[in-house]
N, C-alpha and C positions, 0 to 999 in steps of 0.2 A: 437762180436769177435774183437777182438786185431790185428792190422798190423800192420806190418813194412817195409816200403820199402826202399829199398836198389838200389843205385843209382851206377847203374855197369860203367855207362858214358863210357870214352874211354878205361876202364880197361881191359872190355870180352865184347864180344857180343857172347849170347849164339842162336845159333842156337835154329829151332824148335825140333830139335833130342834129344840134347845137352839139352836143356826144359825137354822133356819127361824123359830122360834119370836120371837128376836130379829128380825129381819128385817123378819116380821110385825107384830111391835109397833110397829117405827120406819119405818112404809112411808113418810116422807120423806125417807129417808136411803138411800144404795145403799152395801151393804157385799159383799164377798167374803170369804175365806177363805183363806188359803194353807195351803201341805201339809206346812208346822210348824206350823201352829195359828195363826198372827198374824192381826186382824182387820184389814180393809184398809176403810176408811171413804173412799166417795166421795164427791165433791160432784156436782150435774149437769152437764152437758155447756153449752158456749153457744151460741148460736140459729145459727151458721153450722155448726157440730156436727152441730147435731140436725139441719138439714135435710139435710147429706150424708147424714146417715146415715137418714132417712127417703127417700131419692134410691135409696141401694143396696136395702134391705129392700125396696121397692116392685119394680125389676126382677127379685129375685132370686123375690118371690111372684107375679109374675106368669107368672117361666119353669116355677117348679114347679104351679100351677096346671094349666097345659097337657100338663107330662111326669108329673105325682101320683107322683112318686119318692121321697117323703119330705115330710119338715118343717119348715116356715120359721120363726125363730122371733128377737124383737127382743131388745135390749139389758136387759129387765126376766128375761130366762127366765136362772137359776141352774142350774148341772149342776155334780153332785159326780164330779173325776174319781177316777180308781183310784188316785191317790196321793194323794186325803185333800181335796185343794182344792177350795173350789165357787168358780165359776167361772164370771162374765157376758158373754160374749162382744159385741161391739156388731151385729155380727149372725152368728147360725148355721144351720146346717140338720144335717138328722138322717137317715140313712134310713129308709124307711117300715117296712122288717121289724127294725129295731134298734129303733125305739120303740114297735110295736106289740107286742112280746116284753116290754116292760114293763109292770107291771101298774097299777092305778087310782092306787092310792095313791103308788107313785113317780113316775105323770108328775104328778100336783096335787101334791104338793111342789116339791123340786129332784130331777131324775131323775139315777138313778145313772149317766152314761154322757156317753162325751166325744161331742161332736158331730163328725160327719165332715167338714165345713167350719165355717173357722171365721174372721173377718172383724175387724180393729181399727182402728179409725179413728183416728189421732191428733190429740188436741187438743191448743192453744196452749199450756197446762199440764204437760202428758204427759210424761216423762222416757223418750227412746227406749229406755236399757237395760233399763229395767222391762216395758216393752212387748214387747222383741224378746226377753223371760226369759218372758215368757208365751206369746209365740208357738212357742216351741222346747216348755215344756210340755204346749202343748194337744198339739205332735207326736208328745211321746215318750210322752202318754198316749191316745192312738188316732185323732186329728185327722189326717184323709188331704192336706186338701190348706187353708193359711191364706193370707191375705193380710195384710198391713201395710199401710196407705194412710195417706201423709204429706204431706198437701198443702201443708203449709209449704214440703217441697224439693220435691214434684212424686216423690216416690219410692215405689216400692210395691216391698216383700220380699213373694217366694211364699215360703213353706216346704212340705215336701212330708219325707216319710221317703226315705229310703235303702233300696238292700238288705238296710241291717240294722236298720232304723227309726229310723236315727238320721235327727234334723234336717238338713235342707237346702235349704237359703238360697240363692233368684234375685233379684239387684237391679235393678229394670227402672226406667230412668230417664223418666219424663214419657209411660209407653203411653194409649193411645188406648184401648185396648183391654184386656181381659184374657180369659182363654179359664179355661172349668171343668174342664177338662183332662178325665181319665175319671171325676174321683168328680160335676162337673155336666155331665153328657152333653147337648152343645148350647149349654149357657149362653156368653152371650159378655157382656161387662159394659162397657157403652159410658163411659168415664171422661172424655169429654171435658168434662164440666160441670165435674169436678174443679179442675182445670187453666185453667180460665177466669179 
């Protein structure tokens, strides 16, 4: 997918309201936010996109179906994290007592809270250092365990905290597999359609 970001600097500072509210108005556009204010304007995904990424979302709802550990949630759901950025992950999930601690009105908005897994699919457009600058984000602001999945080289980056929550980066070349480690207990994610 295609962005553009647009550098509001001392022009606007648009509130989180003022975020949803635009958002809301331009529901054919997908926008973000980064945690200096710049608005990040995307375009859609393309049809071999969308289906990977309808591929992942479907295994990951049907494991949590069966374990009710939390929340599944696709590339439309926005979450504001602790340093200012909303943030669309292409797919996430949440724990069940992390979201259910939040109240009505912050989960029908963008909720305040980084997702505990968190999922990016790279498309043919996608600039990896922008990608792998959000994925070190989602980590340092409370994302337990991400993946990267780059089926251009066949390559998926884990990120995962550190002892001292810093990012930390596994480069797993063409797996078959991937494991939930401890934050999806069970999940195993078959990627051989990936790689096809």
């Amino acid at each position: 997918m295609t962005a553009h970001t647009l550098n509001l600097g001392s022009v606007i500072e648009l509130s989180d309201e003022q975020f949803y509210l635009l958002c809301r108005r331009n529901p054919d556009l997908r926008f973000e936010r980064s945690a200096n204010g710049d608005l990040i304007i995307m375009s859609p995904t393309g049809g071999e996109t969308s289906k990977s990424n309808s591929e992942l979302n479907a295994d990951l709802v049907f494991w949590n179906r069966k374990i009710k550990l939390g929340y599944v949630f696709d590339s439309n759901g926005g979450f504001v994290l602790p340093n200012g950025a909303i943030r669309s992950p292409d797919l996430s999930w949440v724990r069940k007592e992390r979201w259910d601690a939040l109240n009505m009105e912050q989960r029908e908005k963008f909720p305040p809270i980084c997702p505990d897994f968190v999922v990016e699919l790279m498309s043919p457009t996608d600039v990896l250092k922008v990608v792998q600058a959000k994925m070190v984000e989602y980590i340092e602001n409370g994302a337990r365990l991400g993946w990267l999945i780059n089926p251009e080289k066949k390559q998926v980056e884990v990120y995962q905290p550190d002892q001292d929550a810093q990012p930390e980066k596994e480069l797993l070349e063409s797996p078959k597999t991937l494991s939930g480690r401890d934050v999806l207990p069970g999940f195993e994610l078959n990627l051989g359609f990936m790689w096809e």
